[in-house]
Every structure is written in structure tokens, then in C-alpha cells.
C-alpha positions in Angstrom: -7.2 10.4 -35.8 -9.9 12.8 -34.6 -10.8 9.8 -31.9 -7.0 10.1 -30.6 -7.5 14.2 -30.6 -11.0 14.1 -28.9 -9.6 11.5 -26.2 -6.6 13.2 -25.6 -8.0 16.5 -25.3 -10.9 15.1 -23.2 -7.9 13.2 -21.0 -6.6 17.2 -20.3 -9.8 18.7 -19.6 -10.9 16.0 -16.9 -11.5 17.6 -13.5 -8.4 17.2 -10.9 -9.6 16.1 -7.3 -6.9 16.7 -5.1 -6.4 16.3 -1.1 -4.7 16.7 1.8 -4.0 13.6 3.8 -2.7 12.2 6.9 -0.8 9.2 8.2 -0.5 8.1 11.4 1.0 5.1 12.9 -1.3 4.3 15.6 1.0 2.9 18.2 3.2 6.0 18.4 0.8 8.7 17.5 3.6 9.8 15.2 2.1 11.3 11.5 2.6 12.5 8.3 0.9 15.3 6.6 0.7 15.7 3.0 -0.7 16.7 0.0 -1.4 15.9 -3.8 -3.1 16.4 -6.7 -4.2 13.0 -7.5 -6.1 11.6 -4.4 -6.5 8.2 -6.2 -2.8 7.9 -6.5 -1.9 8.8 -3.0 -4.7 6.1 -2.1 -3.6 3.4 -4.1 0.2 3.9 -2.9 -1.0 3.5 0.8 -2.8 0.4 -0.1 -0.2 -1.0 -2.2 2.6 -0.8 0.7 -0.1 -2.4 2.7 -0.1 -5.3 0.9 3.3 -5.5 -0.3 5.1 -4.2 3.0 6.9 -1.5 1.2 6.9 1.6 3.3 4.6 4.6 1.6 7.3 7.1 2.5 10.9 7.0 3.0 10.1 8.5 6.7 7.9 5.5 7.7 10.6 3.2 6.8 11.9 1.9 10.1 8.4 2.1 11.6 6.9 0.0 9.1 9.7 -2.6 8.9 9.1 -2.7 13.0 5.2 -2.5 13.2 4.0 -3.7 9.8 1.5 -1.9 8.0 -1.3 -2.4 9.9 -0.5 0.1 12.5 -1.0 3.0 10.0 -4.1 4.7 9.2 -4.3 7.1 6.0 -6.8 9.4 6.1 -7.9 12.1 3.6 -8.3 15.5 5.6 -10.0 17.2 2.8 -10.6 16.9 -0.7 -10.8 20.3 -3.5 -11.2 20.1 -6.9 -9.4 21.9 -9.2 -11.5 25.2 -10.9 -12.1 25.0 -14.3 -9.1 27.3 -16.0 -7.1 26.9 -12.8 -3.4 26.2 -13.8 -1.9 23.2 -12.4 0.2 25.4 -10.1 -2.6 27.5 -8.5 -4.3 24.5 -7.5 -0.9 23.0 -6.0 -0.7 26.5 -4.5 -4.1 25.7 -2.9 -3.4 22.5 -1.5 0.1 23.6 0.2 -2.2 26.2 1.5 -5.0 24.0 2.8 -1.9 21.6 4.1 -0.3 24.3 6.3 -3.5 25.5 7.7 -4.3 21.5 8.8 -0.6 21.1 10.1 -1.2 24.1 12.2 -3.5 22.6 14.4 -1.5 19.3 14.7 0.9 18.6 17.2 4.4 19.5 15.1 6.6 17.0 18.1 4.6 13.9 16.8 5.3 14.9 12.9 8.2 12.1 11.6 
């Protein structure tokens, strides 16, 4: 029982890494920004509609039916760990902070 409590307390003390990304479809120059507290996640979702054809967002649908995935790039912008006693909504505060600042500098007629 103890090795249930240690792992389960050790599973909520584990340090968050979290990012802001970007897709673009490189025939159209037409992206996606976003952001997310689990980078791995948002990783492994891109890759796994790469290989199975399932569109990564329901605004890339058409687009990725049309050009397949292999005309979209994802790209992590930047990456921020969560603080140690930071609540899981300051650090999504942070990121949808870090997110607006990068989609301030992006073109907003190419955004899907």
C-alpha cells in the first residue's frame, strides 16, 4: 500500500513541461497556433494522424483529406516548465500568455 501512495504521490509531483506549438501546412502557408500542457501528448497526436491520416484538428480536416499529412509541419515554438507550487491554472495562464505573444507576430489572414 505505501508503494501505491509513494507512486501516486510521486505521479502528482512530476514536473509538467508544456509548449506552445505551431502547424503549418506547407503548400498554403496556412497554420495553427496552440498550446498545452503536455508537450508529449500534443507530439504524439501529430504523429499519430500522420500515420493514420486522421486530421490533428477538426480545422485541418479538409486540408489533410486533400494534401495528406505530409504537407504539415508541427513545430514546438517554445517549451516552459511548470514552477514547483504553480497551480495547474497559472501555468495554463502562462502558456495562453506565451501563445498570444507568438500569434502576435504571425500573420492572423494565414491562421485556419
Amino acid at each position: 500500500m505505501n508503494k501505491r501512495k509513494a507512486l501516486i504521490n510521486e505521479y502528482k509531483e512530476r514536473k509538467r513541461r508544456g509548449c506552445v506549438y505551431l502547424i503549418t501546412n506547407t503548400t498554403t502557408g496556412q497554420y495553427i497556433i496552440g498550446y498545452s500542457a503536455n508537450i508529449e501528448s500534443e507530439q504524439n497526436k501529430f504523429q499519430f494522424g500522420q500515420m493514420t491520416g486522421v486530421a490533428f484538428h477538426p480545422k485541418l480536416r479538409q486540408n489533410w483529406a486533400e494534401l495528406r499529412a505530409h504537407a504539415f509541419t508541427f513545430k514546438i515554438l517554445e517549451e516552459l516548465e511548470q514552477k514547483p507550487g504553480q497551480s495547474h491554472e497559472a501555468f495554463m495562464d502562462d502558456l495562453q500568455a506565451l501563445e498570444q505573444l507568438y500569434r502576435a507576430t504571425l500573420d492572423p489572414a494565414q491562421e485556419y
